[in-house]
ZATORLUM-828752 format. One record per residue (C-alpha): residue in one letter; x, y, z. Coordinates in steps of 0.05 Angstrom, whole numbers. Layout:
! ZATORLUM-828752
NODE; A; X; Y; Z
...
This chain:
! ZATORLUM-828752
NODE; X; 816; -82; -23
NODE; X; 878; -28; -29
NODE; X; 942; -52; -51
NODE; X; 998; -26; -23
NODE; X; 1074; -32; -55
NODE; X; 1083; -66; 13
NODE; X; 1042; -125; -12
NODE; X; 1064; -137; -82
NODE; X; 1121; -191; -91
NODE; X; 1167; -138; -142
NODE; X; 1216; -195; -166
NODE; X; 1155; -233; -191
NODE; X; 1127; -174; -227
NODE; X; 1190; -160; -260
NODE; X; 1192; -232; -287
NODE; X; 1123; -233; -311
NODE; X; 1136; -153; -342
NODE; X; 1196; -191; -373
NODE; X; 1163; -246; -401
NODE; X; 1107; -198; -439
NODE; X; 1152; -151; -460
NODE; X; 1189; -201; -502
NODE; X; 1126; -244; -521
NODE; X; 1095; -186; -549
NODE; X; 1152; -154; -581
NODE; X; 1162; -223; -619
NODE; X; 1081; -219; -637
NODE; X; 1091; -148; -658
NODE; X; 1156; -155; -707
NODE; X; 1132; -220; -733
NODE; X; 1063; -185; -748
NODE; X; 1100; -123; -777
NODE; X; 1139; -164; -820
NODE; X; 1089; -190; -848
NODE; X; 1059; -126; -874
NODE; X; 1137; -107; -889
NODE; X; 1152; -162; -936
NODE; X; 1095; -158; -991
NODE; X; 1106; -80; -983
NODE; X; 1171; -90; -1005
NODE; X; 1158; -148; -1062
NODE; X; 1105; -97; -1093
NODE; X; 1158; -39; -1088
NODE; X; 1123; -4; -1039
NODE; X; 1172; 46; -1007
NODE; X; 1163; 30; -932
NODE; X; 1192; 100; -889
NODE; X; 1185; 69; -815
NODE; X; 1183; 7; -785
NODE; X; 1181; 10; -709
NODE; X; 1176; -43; -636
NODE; X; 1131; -3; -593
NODE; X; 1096; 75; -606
NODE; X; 1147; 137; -616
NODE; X; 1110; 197; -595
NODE; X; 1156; 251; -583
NODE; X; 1221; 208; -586
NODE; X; 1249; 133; -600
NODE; X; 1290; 106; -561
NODE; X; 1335; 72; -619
NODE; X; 1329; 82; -689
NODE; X; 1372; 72; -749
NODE; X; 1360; 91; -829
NODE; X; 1377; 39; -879
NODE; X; 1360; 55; -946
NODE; X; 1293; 93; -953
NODE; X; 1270; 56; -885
NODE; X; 1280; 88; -808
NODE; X; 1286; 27; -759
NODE; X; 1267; 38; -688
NODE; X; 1245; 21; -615
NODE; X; 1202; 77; -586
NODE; X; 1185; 80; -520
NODE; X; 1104; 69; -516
NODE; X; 1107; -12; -507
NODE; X; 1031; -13; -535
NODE; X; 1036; -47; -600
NODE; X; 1079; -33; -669
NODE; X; 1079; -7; -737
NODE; X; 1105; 0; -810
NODE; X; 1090; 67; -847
NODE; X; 1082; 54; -920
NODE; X; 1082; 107; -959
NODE; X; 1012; 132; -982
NODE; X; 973; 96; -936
NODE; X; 914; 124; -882
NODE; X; 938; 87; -823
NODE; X; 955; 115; -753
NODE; X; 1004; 162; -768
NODE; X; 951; 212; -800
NODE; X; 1001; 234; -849
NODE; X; 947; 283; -891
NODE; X; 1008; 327; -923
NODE; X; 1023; 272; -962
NODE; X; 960; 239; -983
NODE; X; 937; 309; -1012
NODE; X; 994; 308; -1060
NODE; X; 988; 263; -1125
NODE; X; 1003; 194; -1124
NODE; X; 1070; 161; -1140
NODE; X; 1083; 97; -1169
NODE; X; 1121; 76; -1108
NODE; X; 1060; 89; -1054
NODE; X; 1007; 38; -1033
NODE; X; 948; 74; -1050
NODE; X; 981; 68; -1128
NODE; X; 987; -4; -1121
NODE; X; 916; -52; -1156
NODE; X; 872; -69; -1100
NODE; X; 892; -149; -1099
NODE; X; 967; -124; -1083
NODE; X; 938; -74; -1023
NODE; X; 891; -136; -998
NODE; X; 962; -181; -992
NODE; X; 997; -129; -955
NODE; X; 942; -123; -904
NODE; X; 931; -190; -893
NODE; X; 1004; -201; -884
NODE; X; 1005; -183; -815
NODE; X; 950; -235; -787
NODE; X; 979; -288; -839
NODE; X; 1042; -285; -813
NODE; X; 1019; -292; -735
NODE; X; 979; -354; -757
NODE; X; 1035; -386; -788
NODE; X; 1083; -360; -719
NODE; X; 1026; -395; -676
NODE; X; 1023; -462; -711
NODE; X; 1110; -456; -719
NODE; X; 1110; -448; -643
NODE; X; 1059; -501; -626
NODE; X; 1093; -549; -664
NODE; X; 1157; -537; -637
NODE; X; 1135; -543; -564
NODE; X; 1107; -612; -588
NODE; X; 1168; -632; -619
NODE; X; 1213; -615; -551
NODE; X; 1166; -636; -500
NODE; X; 1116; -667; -531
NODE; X; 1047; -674; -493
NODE; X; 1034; -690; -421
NODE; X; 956; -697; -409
NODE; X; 913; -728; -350
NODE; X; 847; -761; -373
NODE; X; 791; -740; -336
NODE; X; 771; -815; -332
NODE; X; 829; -828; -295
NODE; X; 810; -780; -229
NODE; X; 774; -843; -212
NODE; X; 744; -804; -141
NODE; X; 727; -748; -183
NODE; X; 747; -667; -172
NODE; X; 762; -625; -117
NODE; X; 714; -559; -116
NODE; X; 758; -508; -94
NODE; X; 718; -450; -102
NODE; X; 654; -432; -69
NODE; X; 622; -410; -132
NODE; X; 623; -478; -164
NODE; X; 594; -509; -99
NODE; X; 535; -447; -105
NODE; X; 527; -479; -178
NODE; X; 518; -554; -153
NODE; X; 588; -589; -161
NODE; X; 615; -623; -100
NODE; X; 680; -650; -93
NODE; X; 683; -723; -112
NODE; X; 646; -713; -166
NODE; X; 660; -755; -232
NODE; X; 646; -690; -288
NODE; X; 624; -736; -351
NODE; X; 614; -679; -399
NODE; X; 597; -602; -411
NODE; X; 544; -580; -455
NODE; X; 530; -658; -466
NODE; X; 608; -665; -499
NODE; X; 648; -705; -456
NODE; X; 717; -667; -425
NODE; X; 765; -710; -450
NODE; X; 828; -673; -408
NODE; X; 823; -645; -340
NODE; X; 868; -597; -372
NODE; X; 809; -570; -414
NODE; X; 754; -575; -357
NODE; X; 760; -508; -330
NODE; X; 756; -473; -396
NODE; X; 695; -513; -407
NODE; X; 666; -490; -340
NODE; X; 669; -420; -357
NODE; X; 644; -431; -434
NODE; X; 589; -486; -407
NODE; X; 522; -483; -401
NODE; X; 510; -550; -362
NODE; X; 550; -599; -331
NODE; X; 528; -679; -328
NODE; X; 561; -704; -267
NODE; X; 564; -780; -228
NODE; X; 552; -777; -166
NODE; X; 540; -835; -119
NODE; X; 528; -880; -179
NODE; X; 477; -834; -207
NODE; X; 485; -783; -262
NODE; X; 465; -714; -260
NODE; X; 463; -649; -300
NODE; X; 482; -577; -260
NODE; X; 461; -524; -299
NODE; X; 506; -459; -304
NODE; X; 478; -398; -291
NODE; X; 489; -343; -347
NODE; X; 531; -297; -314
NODE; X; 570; -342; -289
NODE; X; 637; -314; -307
NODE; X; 606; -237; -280
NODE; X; 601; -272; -219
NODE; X; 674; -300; -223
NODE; X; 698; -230; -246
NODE; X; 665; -200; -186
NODE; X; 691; -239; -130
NODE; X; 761; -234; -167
NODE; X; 776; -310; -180
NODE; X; 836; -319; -230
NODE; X; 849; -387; -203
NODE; X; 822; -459; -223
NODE; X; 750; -474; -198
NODE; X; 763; -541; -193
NODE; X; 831; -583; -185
NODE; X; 854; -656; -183
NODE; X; 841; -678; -115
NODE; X; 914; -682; -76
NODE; X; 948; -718; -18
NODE; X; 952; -680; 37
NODE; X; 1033; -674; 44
NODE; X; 1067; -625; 105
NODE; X; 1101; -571; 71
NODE; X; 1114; -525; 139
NODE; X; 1091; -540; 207
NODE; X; 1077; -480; 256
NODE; X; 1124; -479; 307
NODE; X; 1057; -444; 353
NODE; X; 1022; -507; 353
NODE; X; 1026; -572; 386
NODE; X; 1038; -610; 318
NODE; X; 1114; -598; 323
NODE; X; 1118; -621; 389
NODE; X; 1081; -683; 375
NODE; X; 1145; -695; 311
NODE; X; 1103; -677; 244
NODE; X; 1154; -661; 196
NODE; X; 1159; -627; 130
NODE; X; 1143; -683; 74
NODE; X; 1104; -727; 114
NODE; X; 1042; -744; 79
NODE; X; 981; -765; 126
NODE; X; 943; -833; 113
NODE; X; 895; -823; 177
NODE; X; 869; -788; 224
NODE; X; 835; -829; 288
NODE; X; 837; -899; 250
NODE; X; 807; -865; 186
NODE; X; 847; -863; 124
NODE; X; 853; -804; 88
NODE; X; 869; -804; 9
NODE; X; 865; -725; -2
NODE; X; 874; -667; 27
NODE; X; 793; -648; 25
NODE; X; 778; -708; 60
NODE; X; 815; -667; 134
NODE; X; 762; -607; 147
NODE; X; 707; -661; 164
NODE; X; 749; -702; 200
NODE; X; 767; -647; 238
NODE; X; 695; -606; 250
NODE; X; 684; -588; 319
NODE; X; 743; -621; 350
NODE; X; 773; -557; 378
NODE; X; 823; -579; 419
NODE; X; 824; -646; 412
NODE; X; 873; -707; 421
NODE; X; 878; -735; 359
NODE; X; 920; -801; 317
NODE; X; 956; -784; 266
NODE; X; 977; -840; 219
NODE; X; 1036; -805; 172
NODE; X; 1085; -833; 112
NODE; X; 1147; -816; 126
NODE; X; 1210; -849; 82
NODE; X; 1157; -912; 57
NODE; X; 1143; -922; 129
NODE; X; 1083; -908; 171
NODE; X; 1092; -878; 233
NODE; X; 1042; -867; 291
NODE; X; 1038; -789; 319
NODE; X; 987; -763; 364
NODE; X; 975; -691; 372
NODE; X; 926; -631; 405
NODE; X; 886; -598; 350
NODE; X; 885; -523; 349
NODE; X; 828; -472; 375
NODE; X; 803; -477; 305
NODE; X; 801; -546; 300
NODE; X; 867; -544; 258
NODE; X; 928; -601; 264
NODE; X; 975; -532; 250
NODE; X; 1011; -548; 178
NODE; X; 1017; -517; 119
NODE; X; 1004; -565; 65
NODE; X; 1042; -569; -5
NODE; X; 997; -558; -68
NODE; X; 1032; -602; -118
NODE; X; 1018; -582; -189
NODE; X; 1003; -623; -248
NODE; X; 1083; -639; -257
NODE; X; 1082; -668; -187
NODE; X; 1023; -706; -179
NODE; X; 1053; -749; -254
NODE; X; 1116; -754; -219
NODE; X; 1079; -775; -150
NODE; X; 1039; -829; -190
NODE; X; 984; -799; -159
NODE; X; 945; -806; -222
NODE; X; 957; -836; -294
NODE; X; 970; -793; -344
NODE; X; 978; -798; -423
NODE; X; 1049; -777; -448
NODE; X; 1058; -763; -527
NODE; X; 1120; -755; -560
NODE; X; 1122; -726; -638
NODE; X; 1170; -719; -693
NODE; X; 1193; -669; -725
NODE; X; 1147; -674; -783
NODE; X; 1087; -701; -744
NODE; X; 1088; -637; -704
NODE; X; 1068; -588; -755
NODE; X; 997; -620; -763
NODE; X; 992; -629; -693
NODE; X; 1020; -556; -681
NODE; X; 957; -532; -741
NODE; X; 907; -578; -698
NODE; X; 930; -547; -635
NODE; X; 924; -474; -661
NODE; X; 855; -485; -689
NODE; X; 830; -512; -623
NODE; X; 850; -444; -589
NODE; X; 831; -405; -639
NODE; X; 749; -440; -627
NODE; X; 764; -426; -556
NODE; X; 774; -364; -565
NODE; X; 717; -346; -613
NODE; X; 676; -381; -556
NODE; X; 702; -333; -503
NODE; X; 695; -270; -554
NODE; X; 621; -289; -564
NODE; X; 611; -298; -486
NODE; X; 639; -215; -484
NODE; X; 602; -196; -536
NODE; X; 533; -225; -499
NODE; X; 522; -166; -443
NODE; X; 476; -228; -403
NODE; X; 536; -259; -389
NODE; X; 577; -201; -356
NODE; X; 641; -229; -385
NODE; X; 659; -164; -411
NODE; X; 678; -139; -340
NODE; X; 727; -192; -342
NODE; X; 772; -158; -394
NODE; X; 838; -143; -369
NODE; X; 898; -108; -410
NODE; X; 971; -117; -402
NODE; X; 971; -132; -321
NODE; X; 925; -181; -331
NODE; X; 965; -207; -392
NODE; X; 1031; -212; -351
NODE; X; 995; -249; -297
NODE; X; 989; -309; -352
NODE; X; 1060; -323; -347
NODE; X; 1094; -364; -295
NODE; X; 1113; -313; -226
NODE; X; 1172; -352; -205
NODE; X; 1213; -386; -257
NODE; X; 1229; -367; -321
NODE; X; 1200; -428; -356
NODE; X; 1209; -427; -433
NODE; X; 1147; -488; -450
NODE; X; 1102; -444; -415
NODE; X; 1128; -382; -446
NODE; X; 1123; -405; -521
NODE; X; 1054; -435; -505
NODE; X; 1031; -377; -472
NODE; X; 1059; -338; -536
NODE; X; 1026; -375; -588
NODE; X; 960; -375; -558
NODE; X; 968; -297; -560
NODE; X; 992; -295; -631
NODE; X; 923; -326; -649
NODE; X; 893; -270; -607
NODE; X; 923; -214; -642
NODE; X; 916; -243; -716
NODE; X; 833; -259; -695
NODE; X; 835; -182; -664
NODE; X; 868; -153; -715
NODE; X; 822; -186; -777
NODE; X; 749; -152; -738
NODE; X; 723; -101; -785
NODE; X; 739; -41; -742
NODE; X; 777; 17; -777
NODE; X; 847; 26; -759
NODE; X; 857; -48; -746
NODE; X; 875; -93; -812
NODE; X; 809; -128; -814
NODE; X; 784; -51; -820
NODE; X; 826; -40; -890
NODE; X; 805; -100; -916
NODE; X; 737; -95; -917
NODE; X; 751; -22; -947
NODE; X; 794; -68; -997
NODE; X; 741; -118; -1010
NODE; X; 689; -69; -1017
NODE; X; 730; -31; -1073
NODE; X; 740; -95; -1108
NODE; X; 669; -111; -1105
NODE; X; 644; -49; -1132
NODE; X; 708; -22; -1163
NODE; X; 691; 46; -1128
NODE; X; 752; 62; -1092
NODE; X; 732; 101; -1020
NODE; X; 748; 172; -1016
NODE; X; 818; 184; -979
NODE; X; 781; 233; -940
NODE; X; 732; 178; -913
NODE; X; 785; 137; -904
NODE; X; 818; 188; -850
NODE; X; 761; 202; -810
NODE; X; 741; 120; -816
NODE; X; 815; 116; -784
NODE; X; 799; 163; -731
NODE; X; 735; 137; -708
NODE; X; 771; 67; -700
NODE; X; 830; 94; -669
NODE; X; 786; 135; -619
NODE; X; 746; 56; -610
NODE; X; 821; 22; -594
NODE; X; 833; 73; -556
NODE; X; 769; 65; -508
NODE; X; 789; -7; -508
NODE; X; 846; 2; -475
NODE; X; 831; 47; -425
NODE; X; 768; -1; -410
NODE; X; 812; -72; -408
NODE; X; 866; -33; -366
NODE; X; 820; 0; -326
NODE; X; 793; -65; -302
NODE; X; 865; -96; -284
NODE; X; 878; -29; -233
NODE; X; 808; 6; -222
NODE; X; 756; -55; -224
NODE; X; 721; -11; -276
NODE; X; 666; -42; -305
NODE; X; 632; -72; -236
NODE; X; 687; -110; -207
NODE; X; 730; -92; -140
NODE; X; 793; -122; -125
């Protein structure tokens, strides 16, 4: 499908761009500062320390001391430049002149370890600061998949291909039971099989392998399955006879014909092949019921649009019960660790699903569009923005610590290996190691961001 600038919602984008732009640019100081800091306890001199790439230019930068401060204008990441280091600034004049005591390739290999694993310590201890904190101010609102009592709505056609139906009671995935609905969908894509109640009876769906290829493929980036919801009017159309017949916005239907209807998937049968049609309508309206009747549409439609009430809504509805926590201050940090470990085995889970080419996840890689499309389109919420942010700080410390040259897990295994063997690697090694894993990041984004605009990698938008 082309997208045309007529079709994208531009004050939406901007609030998303917004939202990323400051997420990562916390991330990427916070993980900068963490190389900074031990650089500067082992008297280290450190010459740059930048938000964003400077090719060319900067758009701000300041020198205090023996360190140039600056913004450039390449919003792809960060860096420090110590001095006598072989990192991305390929600075070969001064590696071929002799050491100094101030440079970090003078420094015992246990100091040089602690400097590289600053950067990934430091967005650890950011993630489980934030998570706490969110726990501490909002604490935590969760539904209990026990409590959807009619079972789940199957929204999407690929999880009725699978098996699921709506109504379904989902007991557990891979044979652990989904304690939170709030975690079910992760599951879904990270399962393998599903044990469901149905009618009284259990039964296990399996997944098929590729089942996130498929989702890729057909584009999904929405829940597969949802709470099942009362079907309230949001907007009638003034085209149909529905208006006429005194449906108004907010009214939430209990019937149709003498049949009551609980949610909103209950209508479409109800409805099937009445085209045109005289039908009851039994609505709430201010506590009260009130008695409508109305000509269903050529396509068998009463001629609404209903409102989708999110999670907030349906707790303040009483639709459902859900569990509300409140913490303390110093009962949050735990919880805040807890909570970060638990996305952190998420996303090893979802790494190992990439990394499997059965599974076809790895067309599903997106880069910074499909990183902006996390965040909230229409409000600038700030819980969603500092969860949203910690769960990427975990991402960029368990990115940053894989053993690929040019990233910090890349030095350290240079690091460990010289400490193992005490044979230091040759600088020059070391510089074409850092191009070969600069040339590897490089693919990588091309490939992730490729995805979000071309569909490379098999999928078409």
């Amino acid at each position: 499908m082309i997208t045309t600038l007529l079709d994208i919602n531009w004050s939406s984008v901007g609030l998303q761009a917004g939202q990323l732009i400051l997420s990562l640019s916390i991330l990427v100081v916070m993980h900068e500062l963490g190389h900074f800091i031990p650089a500067k306890i082992f008297k280290c001199r450190v010459e740059k320390f930048y938000l964003f790439f400077d090719p060319w230019f900067s758009i701000f930068k300041k020198k205090i001391g023996e360190t140039v401060y600056g913004i450039g204008w390449l919003p792809l990441g960060g860096y420090v430049k110590i001095a006598g280091m072989v990192d991305e600034s390929m600075d070969k004049e001064q590696m071929k002149l002799p050491p100094q005591d101030w440079e970090f390739r003078s420094k015992p290999a246990w100091q040089r370890l602690i400097i590289m694993i600053g950067g990934v310590t430091v967005n650890v201890l950011l993630a489980f600061v934030i998570y706490a904190m969110i726990l501490f101010t909002w604490g935590e609102t969760k539904l209990p998949t026990q409590n959807l009592t009619n079972g789940i709505w199957a929204v999407d056609s690929l999880t009725m291909q699978i098996g699921l139906q709506t109504g379904d009671k989902i007991i557990a995935v891979n044979g652990q039971p989904v304690q939170y609905f709030e975690d079910l969908n992760a599951q879904l894509l990270l399962g393998e099989t599903i044990t469901v109640e149905r009618n009284g009876e259990r039964k296990d769906i399996a997944i098929p392998v590729n089942f996130i290829e498929q989702i890729v493929e057909k584009g999904k980036r929405s829940a597969l399955v949802l709470p099942r919801i009362p079907v309230i009017v949001g907007e009638v159309s003034d085209s149909l006879y529905a208006k006429k017949a005194g449906l108004k916005v907010n009214d939430v239907i209990k019937g149709i014909d003498g049949k009551q209807v609980t949610y909103f998937d209950e209508i479409k049968p109800l409805l099937a092949g009445r085209n045109g049609d005289t039908i009851a309508l039994t609505v709430e309206r201010n506590g009260k019921d009130v008695a409508l009747q109305t000509i269903l549409s050529k396509d068998a439609s009463i001629g609404f649009f209903p409102i989708m009430p999110g999670m907030d809504d349906l707790r303040k509805m009483n639709t459902y019960q859900f569990e509300k926590r409140e913490y303390g201050f110093f009962e949050s940090f735990p919880a805040g660790v807890s909570k970060a470990i638990e996305k952190l085995v998420f996303y090893v889970q979802q790494f190992k699903k990439i990394l499997n080419p059965a599974t076809g996840a790895y067309k599903g890689i997106g880069g910074f569009k499909s990183m902006g499309s996390i965040f909230p389109k229409y409000e600038w919420n700030w819980e969603a923005f500092w969860n949203i942010t910690a769960f990427f700080s975990i991402v960029l410390a368990f990115m940053n610590l894989l053993p690929i040259p040019a990233l910090d897990g890349g030095h350290v295994v240079f690091t460990l290996y010289e400490m193992i063997t005490r044979r230091k690697p040759s600088e020059k090694f070391l510089e074409y190691a850092q191009i070969v894993g600069m040339v590897l990041l490089l693919g990588l984004i091309l490939y992730a961001n490729g995805n979000d605009w071309f569909g490379w990698g098999g999928r078409m938008k």
